[in-house]
N, C-alpha and C positions, 0 to 999 in steps of 0.2 A: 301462405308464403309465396313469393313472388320468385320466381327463378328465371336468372340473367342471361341472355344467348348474346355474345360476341359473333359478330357475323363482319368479313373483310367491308363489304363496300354498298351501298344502296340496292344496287341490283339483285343481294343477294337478298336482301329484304323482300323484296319482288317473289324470286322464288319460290320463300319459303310461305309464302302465304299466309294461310289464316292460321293463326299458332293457337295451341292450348290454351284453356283460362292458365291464368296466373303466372304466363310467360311474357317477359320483356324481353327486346331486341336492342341490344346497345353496335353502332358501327366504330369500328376503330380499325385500322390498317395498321397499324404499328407504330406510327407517326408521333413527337414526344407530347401531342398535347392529348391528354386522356379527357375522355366522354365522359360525363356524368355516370354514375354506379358501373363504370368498369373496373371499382374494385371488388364487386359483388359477383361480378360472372363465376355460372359454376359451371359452364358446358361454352368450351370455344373452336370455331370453324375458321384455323387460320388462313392466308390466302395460301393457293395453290402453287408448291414448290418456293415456299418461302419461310426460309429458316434462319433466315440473320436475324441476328440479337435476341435469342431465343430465348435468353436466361434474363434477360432485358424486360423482353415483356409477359414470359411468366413471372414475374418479379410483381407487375403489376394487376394482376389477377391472382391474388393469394387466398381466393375461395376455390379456386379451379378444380371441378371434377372430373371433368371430362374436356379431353383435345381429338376434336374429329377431323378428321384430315382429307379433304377431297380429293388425295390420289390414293393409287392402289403402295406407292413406293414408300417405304419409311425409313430409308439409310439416312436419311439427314437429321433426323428429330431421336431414333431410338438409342436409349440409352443416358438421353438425357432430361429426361419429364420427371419432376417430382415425383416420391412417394406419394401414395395417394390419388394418383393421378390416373384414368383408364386414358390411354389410346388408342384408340379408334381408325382403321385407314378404309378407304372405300372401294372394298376387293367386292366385283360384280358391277359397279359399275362402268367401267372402262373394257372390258375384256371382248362385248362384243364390236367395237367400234376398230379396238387394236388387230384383232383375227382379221376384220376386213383389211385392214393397212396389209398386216400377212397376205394375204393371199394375192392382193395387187401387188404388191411388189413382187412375188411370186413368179404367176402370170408376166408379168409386166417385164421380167428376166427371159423367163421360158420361151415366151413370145415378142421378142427383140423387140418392143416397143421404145427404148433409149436409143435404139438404130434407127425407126424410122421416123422417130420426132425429129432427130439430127437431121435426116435427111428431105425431111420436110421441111426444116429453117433453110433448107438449101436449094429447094423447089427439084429433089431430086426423087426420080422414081425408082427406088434401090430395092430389091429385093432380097431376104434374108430369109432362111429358112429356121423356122423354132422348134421347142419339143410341148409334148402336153402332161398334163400331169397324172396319167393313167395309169398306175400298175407302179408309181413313183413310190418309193421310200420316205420317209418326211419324219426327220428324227426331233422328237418337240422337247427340251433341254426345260424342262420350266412344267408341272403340273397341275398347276391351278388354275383357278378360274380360267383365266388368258392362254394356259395349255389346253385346257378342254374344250373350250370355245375353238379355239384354232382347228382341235381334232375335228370336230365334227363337221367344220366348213369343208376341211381337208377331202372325207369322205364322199361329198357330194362331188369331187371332180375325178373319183375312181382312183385316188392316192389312198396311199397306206401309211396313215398315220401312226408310231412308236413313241408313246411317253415315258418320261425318264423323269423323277423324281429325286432328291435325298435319300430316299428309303424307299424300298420294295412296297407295295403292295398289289390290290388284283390291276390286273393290267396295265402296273407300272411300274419299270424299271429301277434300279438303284444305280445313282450316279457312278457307282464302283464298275459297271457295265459296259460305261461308255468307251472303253478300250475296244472290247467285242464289235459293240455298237457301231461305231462310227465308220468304220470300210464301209458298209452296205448303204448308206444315208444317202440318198441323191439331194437331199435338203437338209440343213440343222435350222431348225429355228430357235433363236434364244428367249426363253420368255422366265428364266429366274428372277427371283428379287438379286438388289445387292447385297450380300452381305461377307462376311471375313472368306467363306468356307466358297464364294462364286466367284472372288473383286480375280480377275486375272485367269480363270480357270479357262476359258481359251487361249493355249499358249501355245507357241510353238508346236509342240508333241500331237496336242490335241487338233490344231488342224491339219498339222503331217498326217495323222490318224486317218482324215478325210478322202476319200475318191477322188481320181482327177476330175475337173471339171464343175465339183457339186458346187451348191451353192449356200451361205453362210446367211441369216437373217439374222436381224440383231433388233428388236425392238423391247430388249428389257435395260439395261445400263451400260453405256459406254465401257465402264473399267472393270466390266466380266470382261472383256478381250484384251487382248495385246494388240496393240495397234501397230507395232513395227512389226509385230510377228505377222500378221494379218497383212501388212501393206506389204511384205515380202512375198507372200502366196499368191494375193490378186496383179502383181505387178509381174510376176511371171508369167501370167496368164492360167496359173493350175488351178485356182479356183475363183472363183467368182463373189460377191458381199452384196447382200442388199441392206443396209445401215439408215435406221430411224433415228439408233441413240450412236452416238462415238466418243473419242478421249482423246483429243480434249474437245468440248463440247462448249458455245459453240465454232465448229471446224472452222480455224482458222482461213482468211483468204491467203491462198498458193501453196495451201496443204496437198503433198503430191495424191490424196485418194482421190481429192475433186476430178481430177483427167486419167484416171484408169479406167477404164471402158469399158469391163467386166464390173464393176461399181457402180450402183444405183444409191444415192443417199438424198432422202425427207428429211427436215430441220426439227428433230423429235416431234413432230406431229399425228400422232397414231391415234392419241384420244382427242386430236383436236375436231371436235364437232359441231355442230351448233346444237346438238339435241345434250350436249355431256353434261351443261348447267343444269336443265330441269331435273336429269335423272340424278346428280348427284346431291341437288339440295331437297331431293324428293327422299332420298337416304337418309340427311341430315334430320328430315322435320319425323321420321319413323323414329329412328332415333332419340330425337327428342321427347317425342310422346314415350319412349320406353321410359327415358330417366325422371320423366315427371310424376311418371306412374311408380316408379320404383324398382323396374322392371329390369330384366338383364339385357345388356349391350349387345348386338351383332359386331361382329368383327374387332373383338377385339385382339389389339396386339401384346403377345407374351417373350419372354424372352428373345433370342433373334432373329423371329419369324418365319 
């Protein structure tokens, strides 16, 4: 039997290399004119962060067994895939590349580097004094791969990483905690998925909760935060944001966060790498070999994650 892989764009062809016997590669992008045997796919790799017309073009893959997804996020697709259908998203591949985003932007607060680029555009020799991250609290809002990875970087610069999960376990907090938790946090760093039970869970209260002066990371989904709530805190000066993702995204031009100055914000770039293709279509082709063989999936997605 011959088994169909949908794959977005030529390059991923490239990637995936030398495939299994009796695996074909069909490309289609979503695009209305359909490839030859792209009715036959039964494992599809759609592109990354693309979910228009989903119903559209699972419609035209009606052998579809499997949808693997090259990010770690699935608010846009879950809940809507056929019966019958595994979901697949690519938790582990992203996580070390995002922790480094973490910890630069970190650093890169701590150590007033937004001051002295400024005043390097300005040929000015300005001196600002910073803090380091030693003996720091570092509260990680997100327990997964992308929380643990973050912990462990955290570590090596003599911070004291706190992970906070949904639920308790060993050496991890329950989100019901974060009352207790948050005074003591000289860092939140966000790294939940999105879903019902996180979309706003930085609200008001919850950054009131926060220390004066801490600082706010956000590299899991724009609309975990409140964004007025949030522009109201850093525009007083009480705390500070280091923002990869935001709401609305993307940041409008003469959105007042752009010129708050205690605000540091990347264009969601955390996983953008030049190494995240290999290792993600290196997932895919594992992957692949599982379902050819018969074998059981990694990462699959179950209910709402």
């Amino acid at each position: 039997m011959v088994t169909v892989v949908c794959v977005p764009d030529p390059d991923a062809v490239q990637l995936l290399g030398d495939l299994p016997e009796g695996v074909e590669v069909v490309v289609w992008n979503g695009e209305p004119d359909h490839p030859d045997r792209l009715g036959e796919t039964t494992f599809w790799v759609p592109q990354v962060e693309d979910s228009r017309d989903l119903e559209r073009k699972l419609a035209a893959m009606p052998e579809l067994k499997v949808m693997q997804l090259l990010s770690a996020g699935v608010e846009d697709v879950i809940g809507k895939i056929p019966d019958g259908v595994q979901l697949c998203d690519a938790r582990g591949v992203h996580g070390g590349p995002v922790s480094e985003l973490v910890l630069t932007m970190i650093l890169g607060v701590f150590r007033r580097l937004p001051t002295f680029v400024r005043a390097q555009e300005r040929g000015a020799w300005e001196d600002a004094q910073g803090e380091d991250l030693v003996d720091k609290q570092v509260l990680i809002v997100g327990a997964g791969d992308l929380g643990e990875q973050t912990a462990k970087r955290l570590v090596g610069f003599g911070a004291k990483p706190v992970l906070v999960a949904h639920s308790a376990r060993d050496g991890v907090h329950a989100t019901s905690e974060l009352p207790d938790l948050l005074p003591h946090a000289d860092v939140v760093v966000l790294t939940v998925p999105l879903t019902p039970d996180t979309e706003g869970m930085v609200d008001a209260a919850f950054l009131a909760a926060m220390p004066d002066r801490a600082l706010l990371v956000n590299v899991a989904r724009g609309k975990v935060v409140d964004t007025d709530a949030l522009l109201a805190e850093v525009t007083s000066g009480r705390l500070r944001a280091a923002l990869d993702v935001v709401e609305p995204e993307p940041l409008p031009e003469g959105h007042p966060l752009w010129s708050v100055e205690d605000v540091l914000i990347t264009p969601h770039a955390a996983g953008n790498v030049k190494e995240s293709g290999p290792r993600a279509y290196a997932l895919v082709r594992a992957q692949l070999e599982r379902f050819v063989k018969g074998e059981d999936l990694e990462n699959v997605v179950t209910g709402q994650y």
